[in-house]
PyMOL commands that place a pseudoatom at each C-alpha (Angstrom):
pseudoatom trace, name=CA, resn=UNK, resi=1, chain=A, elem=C, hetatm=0, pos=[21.556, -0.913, -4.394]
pseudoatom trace, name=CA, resn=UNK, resi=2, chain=A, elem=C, hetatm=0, pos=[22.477, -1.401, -0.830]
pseudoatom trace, name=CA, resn=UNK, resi=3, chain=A, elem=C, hetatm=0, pos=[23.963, 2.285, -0.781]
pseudoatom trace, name=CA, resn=UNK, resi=4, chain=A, elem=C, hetatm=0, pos=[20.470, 3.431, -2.456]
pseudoatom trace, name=CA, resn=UNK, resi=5, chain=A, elem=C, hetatm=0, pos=[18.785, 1.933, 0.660]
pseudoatom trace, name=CA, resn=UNK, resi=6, chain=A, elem=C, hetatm=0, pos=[20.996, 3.182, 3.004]
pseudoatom trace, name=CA, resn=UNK, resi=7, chain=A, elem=C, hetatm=0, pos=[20.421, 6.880, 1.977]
pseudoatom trace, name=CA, resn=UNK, resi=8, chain=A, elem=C, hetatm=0, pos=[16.868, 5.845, 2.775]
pseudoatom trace, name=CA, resn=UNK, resi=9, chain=A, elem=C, hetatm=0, pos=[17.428, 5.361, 6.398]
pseudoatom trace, name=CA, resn=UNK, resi=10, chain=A, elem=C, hetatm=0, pos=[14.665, 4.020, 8.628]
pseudoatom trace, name=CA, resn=UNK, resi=11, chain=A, elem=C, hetatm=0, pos=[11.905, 2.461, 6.214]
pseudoatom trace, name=CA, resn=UNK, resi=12, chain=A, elem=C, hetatm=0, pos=[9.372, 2.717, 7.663]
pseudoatom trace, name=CA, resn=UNK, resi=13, chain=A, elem=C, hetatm=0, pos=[10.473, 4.219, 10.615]
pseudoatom trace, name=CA, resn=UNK, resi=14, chain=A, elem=C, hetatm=0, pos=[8.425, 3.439, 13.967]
pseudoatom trace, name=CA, resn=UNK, resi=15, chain=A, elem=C, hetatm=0, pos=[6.335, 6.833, 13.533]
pseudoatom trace, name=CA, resn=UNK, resi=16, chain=A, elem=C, hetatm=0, pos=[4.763, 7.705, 9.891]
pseudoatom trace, name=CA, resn=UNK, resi=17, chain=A, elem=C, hetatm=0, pos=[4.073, 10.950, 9.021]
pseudoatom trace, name=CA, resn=UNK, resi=18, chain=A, elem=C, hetatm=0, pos=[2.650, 10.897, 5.263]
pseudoatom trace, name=CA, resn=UNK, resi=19, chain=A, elem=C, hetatm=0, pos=[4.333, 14.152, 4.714]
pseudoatom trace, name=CA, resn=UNK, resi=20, chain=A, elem=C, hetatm=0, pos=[6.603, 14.991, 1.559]
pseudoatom trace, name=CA, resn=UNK, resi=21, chain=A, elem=C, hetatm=0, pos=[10.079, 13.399, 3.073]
pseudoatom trace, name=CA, resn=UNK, resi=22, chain=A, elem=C, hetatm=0, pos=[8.164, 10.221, 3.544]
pseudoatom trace, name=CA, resn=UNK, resi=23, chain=A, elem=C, hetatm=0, pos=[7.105, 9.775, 0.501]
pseudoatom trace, name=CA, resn=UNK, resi=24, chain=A, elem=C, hetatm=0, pos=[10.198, 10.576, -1.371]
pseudoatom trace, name=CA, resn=UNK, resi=25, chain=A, elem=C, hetatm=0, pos=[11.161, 7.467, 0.074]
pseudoatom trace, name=CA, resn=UNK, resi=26, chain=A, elem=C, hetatm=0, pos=[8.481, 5.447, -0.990]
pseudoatom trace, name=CA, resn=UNK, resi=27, chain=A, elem=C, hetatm=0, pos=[9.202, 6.683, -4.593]
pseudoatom trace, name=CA, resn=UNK, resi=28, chain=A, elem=C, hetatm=0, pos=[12.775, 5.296, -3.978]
pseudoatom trace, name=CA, resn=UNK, resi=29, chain=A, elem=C, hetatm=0, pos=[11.931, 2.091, -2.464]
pseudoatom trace, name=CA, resn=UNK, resi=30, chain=A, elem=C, hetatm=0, pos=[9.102, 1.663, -5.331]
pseudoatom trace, name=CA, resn=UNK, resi=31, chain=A, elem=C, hetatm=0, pos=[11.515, 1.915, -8.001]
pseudoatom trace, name=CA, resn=UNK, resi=32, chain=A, elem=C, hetatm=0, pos=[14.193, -0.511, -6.143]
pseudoatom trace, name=CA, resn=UNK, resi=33, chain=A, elem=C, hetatm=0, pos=[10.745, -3.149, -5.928]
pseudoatom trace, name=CA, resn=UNK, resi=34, chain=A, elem=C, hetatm=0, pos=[10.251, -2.639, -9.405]
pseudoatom trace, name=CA, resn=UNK, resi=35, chain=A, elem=C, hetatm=0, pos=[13.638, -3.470, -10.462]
pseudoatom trace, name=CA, resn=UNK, resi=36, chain=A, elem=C, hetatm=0, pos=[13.688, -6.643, -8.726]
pseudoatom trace, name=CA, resn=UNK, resi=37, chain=A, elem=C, hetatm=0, pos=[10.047, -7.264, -8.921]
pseudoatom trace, name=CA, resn=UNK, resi=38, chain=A, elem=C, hetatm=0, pos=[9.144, -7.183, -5.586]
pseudoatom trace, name=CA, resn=UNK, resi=39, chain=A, elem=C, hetatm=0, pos=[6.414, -4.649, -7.221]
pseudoatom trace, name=CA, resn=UNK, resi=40, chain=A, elem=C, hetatm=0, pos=[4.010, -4.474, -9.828]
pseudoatom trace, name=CA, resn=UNK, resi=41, chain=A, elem=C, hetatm=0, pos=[5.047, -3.078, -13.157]
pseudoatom trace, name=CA, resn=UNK, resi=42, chain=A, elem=C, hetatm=0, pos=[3.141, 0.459, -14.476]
pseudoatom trace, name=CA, resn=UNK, resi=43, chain=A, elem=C, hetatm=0, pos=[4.777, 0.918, -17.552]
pseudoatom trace, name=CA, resn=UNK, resi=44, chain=A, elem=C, hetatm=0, pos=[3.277, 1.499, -21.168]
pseudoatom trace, name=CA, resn=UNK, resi=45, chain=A, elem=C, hetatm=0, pos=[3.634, -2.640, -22.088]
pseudoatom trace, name=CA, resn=UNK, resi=46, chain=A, elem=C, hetatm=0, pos=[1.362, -3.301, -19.045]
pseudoatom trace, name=CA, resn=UNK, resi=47, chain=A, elem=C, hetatm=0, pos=[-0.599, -0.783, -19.896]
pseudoatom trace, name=CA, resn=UNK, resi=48, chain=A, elem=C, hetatm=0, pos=[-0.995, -1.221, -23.631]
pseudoatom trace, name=CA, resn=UNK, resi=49, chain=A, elem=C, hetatm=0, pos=[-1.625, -5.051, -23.008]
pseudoatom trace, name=CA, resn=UNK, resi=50, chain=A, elem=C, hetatm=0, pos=[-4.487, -3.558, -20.501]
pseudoatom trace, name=CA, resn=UNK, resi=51, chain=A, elem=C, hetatm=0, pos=[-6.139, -1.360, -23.218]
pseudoatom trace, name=CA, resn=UNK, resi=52, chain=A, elem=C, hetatm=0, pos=[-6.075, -4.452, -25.947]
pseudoatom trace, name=CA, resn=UNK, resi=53, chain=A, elem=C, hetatm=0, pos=[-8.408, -6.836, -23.476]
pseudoatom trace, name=CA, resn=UNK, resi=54, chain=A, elem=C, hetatm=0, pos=[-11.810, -7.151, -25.013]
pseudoatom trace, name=CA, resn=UNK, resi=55, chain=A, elem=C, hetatm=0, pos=[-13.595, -5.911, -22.006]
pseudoatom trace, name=CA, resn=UNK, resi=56, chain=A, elem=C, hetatm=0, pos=[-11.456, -2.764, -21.685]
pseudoatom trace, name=CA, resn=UNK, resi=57, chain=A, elem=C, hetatm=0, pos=[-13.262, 0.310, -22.052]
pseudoatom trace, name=CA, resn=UNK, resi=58, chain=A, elem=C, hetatm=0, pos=[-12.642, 3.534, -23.383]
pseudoatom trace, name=CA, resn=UNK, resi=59, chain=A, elem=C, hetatm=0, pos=[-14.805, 4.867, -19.528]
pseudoatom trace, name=CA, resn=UNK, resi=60, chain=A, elem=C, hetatm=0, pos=[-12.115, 2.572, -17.828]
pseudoatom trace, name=CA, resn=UNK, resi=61, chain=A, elem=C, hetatm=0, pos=[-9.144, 5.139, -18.885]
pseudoatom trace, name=CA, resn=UNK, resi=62, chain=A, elem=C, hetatm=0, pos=[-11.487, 8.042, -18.216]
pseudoatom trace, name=CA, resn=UNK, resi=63, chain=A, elem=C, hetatm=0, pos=[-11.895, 5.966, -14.317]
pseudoatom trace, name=CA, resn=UNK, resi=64, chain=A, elem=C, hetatm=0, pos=[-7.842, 5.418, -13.977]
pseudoatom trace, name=CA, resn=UNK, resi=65, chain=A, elem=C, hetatm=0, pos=[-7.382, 9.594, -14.411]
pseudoatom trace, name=CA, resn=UNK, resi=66, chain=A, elem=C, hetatm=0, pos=[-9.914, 10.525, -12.434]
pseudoatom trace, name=CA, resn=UNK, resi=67, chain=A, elem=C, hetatm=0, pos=[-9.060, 8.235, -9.565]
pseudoatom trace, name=CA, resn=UNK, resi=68, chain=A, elem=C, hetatm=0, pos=[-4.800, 9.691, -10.109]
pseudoatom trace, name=CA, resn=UNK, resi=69, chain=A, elem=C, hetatm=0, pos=[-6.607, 13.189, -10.136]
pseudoatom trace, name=CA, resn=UNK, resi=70, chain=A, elem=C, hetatm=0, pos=[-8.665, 12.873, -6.644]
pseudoatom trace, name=CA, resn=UNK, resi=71, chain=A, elem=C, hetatm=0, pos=[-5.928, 10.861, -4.913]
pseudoatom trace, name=CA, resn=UNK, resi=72, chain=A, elem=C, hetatm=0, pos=[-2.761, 13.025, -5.972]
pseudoatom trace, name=CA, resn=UNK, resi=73, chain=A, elem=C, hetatm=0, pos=[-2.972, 15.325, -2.473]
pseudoatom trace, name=CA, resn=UNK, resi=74, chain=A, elem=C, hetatm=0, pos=[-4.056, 12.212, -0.217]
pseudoatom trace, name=CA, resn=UNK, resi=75, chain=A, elem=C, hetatm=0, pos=[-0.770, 12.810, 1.634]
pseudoatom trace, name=CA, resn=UNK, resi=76, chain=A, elem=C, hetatm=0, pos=[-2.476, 15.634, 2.920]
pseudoatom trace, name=CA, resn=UNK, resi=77, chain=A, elem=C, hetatm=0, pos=[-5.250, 13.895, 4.662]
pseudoatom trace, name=CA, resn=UNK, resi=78, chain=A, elem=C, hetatm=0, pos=[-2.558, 11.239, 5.803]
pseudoatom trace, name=CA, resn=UNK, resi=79, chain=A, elem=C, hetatm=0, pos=[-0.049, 13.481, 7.171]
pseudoatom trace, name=CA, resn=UNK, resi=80, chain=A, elem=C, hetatm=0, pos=[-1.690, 13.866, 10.374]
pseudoatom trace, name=CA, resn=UNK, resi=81, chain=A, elem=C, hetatm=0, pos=[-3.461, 10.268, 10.566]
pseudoatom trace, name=CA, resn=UNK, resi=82, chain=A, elem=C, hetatm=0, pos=[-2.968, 7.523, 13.286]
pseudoatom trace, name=CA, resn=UNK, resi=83, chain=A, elem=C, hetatm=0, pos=[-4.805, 4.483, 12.659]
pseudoatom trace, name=CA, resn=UNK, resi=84, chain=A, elem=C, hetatm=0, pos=[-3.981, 3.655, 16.255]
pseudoatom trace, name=CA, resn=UNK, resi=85, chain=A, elem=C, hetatm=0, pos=[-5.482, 6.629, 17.426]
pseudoatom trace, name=CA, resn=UNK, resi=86, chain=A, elem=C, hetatm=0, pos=[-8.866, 5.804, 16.323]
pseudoatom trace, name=CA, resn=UNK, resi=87, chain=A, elem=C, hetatm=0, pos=[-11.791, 3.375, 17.995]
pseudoatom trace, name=CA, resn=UNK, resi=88, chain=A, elem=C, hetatm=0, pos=[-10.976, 0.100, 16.985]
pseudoatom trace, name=CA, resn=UNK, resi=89, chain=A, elem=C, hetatm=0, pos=[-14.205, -0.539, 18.255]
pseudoatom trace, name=CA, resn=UNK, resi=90, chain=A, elem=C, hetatm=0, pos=[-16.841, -2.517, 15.966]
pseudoatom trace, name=CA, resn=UNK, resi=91, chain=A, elem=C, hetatm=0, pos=[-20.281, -3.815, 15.349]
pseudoatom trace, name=CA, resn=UNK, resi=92, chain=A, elem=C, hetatm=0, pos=[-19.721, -5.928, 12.380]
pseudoatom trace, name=CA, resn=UNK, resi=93, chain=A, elem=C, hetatm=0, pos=[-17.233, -8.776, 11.690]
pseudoatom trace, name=CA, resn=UNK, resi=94, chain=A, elem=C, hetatm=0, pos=[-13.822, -7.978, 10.897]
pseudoatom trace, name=CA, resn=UNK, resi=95, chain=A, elem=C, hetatm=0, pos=[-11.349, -10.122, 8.451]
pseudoatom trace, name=CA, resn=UNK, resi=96, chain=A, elem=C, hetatm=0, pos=[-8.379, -9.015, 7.233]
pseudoatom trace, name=CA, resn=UNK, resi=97, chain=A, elem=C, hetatm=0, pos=[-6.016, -11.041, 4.933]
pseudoatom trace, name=CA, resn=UNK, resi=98, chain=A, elem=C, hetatm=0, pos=[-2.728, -10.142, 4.324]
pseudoatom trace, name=CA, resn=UNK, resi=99, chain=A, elem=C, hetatm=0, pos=[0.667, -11.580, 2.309]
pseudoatom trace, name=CA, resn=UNK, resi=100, chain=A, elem=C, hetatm=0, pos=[3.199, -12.585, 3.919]
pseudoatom trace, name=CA, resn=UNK, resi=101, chain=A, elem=C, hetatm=0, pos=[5.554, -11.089, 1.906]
pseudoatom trace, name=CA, resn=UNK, resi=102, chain=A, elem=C, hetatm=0, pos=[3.299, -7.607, 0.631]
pseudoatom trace, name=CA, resn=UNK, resi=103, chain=A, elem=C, hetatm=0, pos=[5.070, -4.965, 0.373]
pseudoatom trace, name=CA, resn=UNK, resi=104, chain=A, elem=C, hetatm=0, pos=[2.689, -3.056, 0.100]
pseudoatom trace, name=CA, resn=UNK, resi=105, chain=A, elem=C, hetatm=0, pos=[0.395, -3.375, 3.325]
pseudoatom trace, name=CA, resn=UNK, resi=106, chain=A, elem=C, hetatm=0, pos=[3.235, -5.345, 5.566]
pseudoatom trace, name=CA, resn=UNK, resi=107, chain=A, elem=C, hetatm=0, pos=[2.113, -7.613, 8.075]
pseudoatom trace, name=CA, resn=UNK, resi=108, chain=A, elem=C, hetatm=0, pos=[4.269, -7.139, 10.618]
pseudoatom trace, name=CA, resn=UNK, resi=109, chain=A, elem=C, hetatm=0, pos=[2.958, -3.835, 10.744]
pseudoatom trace, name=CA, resn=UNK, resi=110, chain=A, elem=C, hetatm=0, pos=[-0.661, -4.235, 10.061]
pseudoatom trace, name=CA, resn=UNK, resi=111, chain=A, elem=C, hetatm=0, pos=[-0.802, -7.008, 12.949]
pseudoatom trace, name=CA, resn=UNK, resi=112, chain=A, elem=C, hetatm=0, pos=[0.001, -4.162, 15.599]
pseudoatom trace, name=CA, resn=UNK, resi=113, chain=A, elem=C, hetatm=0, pos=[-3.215, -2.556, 14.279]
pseudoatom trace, name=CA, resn=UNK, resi=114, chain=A, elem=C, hetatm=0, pos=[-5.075, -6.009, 14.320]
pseudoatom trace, name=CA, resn=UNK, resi=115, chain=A, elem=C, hetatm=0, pos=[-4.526, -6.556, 18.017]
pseudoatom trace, name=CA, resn=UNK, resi=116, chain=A, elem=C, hetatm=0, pos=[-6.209, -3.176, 19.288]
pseudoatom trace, name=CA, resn=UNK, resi=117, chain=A, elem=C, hetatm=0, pos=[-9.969, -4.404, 17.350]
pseudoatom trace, name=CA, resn=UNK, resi=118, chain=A, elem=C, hetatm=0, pos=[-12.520, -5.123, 19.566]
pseudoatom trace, name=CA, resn=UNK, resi=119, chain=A, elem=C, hetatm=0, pos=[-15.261, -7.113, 17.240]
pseudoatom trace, name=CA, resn=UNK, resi=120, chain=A, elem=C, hetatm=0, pos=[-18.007, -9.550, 17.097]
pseudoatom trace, name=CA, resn=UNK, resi=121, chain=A, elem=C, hetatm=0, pos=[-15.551, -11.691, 15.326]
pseudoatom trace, name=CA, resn=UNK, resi=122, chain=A, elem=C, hetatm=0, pos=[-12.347, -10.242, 14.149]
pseudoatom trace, name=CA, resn=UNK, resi=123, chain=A, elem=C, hetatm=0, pos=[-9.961, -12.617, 12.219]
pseudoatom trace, name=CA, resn=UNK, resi=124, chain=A, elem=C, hetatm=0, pos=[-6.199, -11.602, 10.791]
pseudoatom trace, name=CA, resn=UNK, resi=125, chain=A, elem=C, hetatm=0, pos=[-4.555, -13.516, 8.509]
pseudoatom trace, name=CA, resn=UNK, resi=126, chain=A, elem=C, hetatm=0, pos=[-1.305, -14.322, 7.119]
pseudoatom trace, name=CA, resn=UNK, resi=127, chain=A, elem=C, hetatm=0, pos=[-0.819, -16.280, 3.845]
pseudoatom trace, name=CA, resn=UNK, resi=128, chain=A, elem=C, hetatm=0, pos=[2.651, -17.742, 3.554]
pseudoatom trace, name=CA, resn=UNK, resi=129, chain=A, elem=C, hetatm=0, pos=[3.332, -17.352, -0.608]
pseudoatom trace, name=CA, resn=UNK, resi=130, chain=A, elem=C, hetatm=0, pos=[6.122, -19.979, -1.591]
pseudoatom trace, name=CA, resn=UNK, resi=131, chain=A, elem=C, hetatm=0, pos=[8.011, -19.152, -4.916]
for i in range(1, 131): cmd.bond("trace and resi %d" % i, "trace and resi %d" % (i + 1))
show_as sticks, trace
zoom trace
């Protein structure tokens, strides 16, 4: 597995550009989280445990394509995106609450974004899980 990440190279690399190379590697870091379930599992158990809940609907399937539909060229609109780039300037409150260990939205890389608000009240936080 360490080889696997090594062919990776820089995750996430101190620039991201959402383009195709990107997220190749996501793909290949997702499947390593899987594996040692740093990530949530999509597979048909999950999913046929999902369909047998009592408030599952048949509209809720219809929802899950649709939303895999509208978001499959996202990368597009993110290619080109800085976060950093844009007014972090706001009129409302501002809380943000992060894992410590997400893998998903990592802190240490969500904090640089947290610094630049300017807000009535802006609060970051960071919850420590212990396993």
């Amino acid at each position: 597995m360490i080889k696997k990440l090594e062919t990776i190279g820089d995750y996430p690399g101190e620039k991201i550009k959402f383009d195709r190379a990107f997220l190749k590697k996501c793909m290949k870091i997702r499947k390593l989280q899987t594996k040692y379930g740093l990530a949530g599992k999509s597979d048909l158990p999950i999913f046929m445990t999902a369909c047998k809940r009592p408030i599952f609907k048949f509209s809720d399937l219809l929802a899950l394509f649709n939303i895999m539909k509208a978001n499959r060229n996202v990368h597009e609109f993110l290619e080109d995106f800085d976060l950093l780039a844009e007014p972090a300037d706001y009129q409302v409150p501002i809380y943000y609450i992060l894992g410590e260990n997400d893998w998903q939205a990592p802190y240490s890389i969500a904090k640089e974004y947290f610094n630049t608000i300017n807000a009535p009240h802006s609060v970051y936080g960071c919850i420590i899980a212990y396993l």
